[in-house]
N, C-alpha and C positions, 0 to 999 in steps of 0.2 A: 667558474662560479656557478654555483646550485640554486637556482631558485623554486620557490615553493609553490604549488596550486592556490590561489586566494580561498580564503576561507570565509563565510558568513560573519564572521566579526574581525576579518580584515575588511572585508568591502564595507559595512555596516561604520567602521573605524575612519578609513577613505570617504566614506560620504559625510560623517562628522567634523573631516579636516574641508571639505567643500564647504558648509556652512559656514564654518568659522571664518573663511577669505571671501566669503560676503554671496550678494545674490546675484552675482556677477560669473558664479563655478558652478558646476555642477555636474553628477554622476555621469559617465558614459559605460555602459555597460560593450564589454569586449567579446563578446560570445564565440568569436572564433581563437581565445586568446587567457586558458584558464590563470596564467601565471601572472596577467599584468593588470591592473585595474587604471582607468584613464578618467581626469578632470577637463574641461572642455570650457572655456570663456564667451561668454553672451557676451561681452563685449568685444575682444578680439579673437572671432571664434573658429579663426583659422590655427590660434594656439593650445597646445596640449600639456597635459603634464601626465608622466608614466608614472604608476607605483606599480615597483616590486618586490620581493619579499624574500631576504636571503639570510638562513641564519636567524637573530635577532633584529635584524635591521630593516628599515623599508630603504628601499634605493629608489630616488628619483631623477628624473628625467623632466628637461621638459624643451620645447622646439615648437616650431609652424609644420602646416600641413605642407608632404612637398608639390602637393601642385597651386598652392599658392606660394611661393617661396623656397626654392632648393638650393641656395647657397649659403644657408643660416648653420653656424654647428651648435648643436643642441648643448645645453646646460645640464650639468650633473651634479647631484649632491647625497648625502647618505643619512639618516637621521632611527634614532633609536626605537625600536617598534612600541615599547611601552609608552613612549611618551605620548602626555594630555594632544587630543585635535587642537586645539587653539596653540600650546607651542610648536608644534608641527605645523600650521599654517604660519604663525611666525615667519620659523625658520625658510620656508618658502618663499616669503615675500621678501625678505631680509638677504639670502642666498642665494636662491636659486630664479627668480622673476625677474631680480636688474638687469642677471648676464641678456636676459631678450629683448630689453630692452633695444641697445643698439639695432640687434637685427628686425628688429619689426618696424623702424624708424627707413631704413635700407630695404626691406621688402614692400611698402607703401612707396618710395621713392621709384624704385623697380617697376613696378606694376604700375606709375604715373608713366613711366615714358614708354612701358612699355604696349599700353593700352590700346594703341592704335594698329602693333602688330598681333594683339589676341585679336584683336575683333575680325582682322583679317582673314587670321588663318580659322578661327571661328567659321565664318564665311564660307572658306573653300572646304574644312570639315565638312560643313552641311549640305554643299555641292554635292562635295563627291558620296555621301552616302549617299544620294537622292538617285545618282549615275549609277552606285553598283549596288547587285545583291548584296543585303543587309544579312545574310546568312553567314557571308565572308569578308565582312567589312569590320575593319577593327582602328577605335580611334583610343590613342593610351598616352601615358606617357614616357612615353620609350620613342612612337612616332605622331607624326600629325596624323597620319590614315595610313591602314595598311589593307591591300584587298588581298586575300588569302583563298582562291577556288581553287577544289580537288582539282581540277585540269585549266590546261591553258592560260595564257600570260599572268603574273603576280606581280604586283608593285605596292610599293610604299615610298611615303611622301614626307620630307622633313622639310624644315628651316635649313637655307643654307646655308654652312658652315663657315664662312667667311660675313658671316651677317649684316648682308649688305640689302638684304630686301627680298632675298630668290628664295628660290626654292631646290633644292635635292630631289631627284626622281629616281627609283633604284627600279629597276626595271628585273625579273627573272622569266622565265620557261618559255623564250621568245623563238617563233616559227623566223625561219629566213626570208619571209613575205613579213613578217614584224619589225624585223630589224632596218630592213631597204626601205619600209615607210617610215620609220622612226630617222633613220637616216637623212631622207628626202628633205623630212621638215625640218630638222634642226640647222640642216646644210643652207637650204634655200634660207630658212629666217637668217643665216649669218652671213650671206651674199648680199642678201639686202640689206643688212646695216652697213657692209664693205663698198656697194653701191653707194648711199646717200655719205659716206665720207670722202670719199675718191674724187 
């Protein structure tokens, strides 16, 4: 499917269909992003709506941000390019805003239980940038921290995968004096937990 560059009375059209769904929407200008025009909620303002422009049609979209929320599947719908902003907001509210309903119900729920593991790894984020060169320190959402130097040892740090509280340490470009300390301590800390059971 083809979509079109927004034009001056597409987006001019788009910020008419904002108004009409109250003062609650409003424009987001996409500047890295000629074909999509995006509506943005003051009230829940992690949620979006995409318009695009295909043919006669606008095609919309609309979903949570995913780093508030990445299990949600976005809402789709298609609505006729001529039609009036206020049927076109309608049809938004009426089609395409219920389907998120659920999941924004499920992404507050989430984000209640899960709060006490942000703050955590929040925490150890701002550690470890403070530990390494910020020139090679990379926090995203792909990992918790990734330290990335031209030379010598690289590591990145996840949630771990059995979510149980831990932590993932991926360790690369490790000297044979890196690996025998890394060793050491993981060996020893696992003697003394095999100590105090024994």
């Amino acid at each position: 499917m083809q979509y079109h560059v927004l034009s001056k009375a597409h987006i001019d059209h788009i910020r008419a269909i904002a108004r009409e769904l109250g003062n609650d929407w409003y424009y987001h200008e996409i500047s890295s992003h000629a074909r999509c025009g995006k509506l943005r909620s003051r009230a829940e303002r992690h949620v979006w709506i995409h318009f695009m422009v295909s043919k006669d049609r606008f095609l919309l979209s609309a979903g949570l941000d995913r780093n508030f929320y990445n299990y949600g599947e976005h809402q789709l719908i298609s609505v006729a390019l001529g039609r009036k902003p206020g049927a076109i907001a309608a049809e938004i509210r009426s089609r395409l805003l219920p389907g998120l309903t659920d999941t924004i119900a499920k992404a507050h729920a989430w984000r209640a239980r899960t709060a006490a593991t942000n703050e955590r790894n929040g925490w150890l984020q701002n550690l470890l940038c403070k530990l390494c060169n910020s020139l090679y320190s990379r926090v995203n959402a792909g990992q918790l921290f990734e330290y990335l130097p031209p030379g010598g040892p690289r590591f990145a740090v996840n949630e771990s995968s059995n979510r149980a509280g831990g932590y993932d340490l991926t360790l690369n470009n490790l000297t044979l004096d890196d690996v025998v300390r890394i060793a050491a301590v993981v060996c020893q800390g696992q003697q003394g937990k095999t100590d105090e059971t024994s």
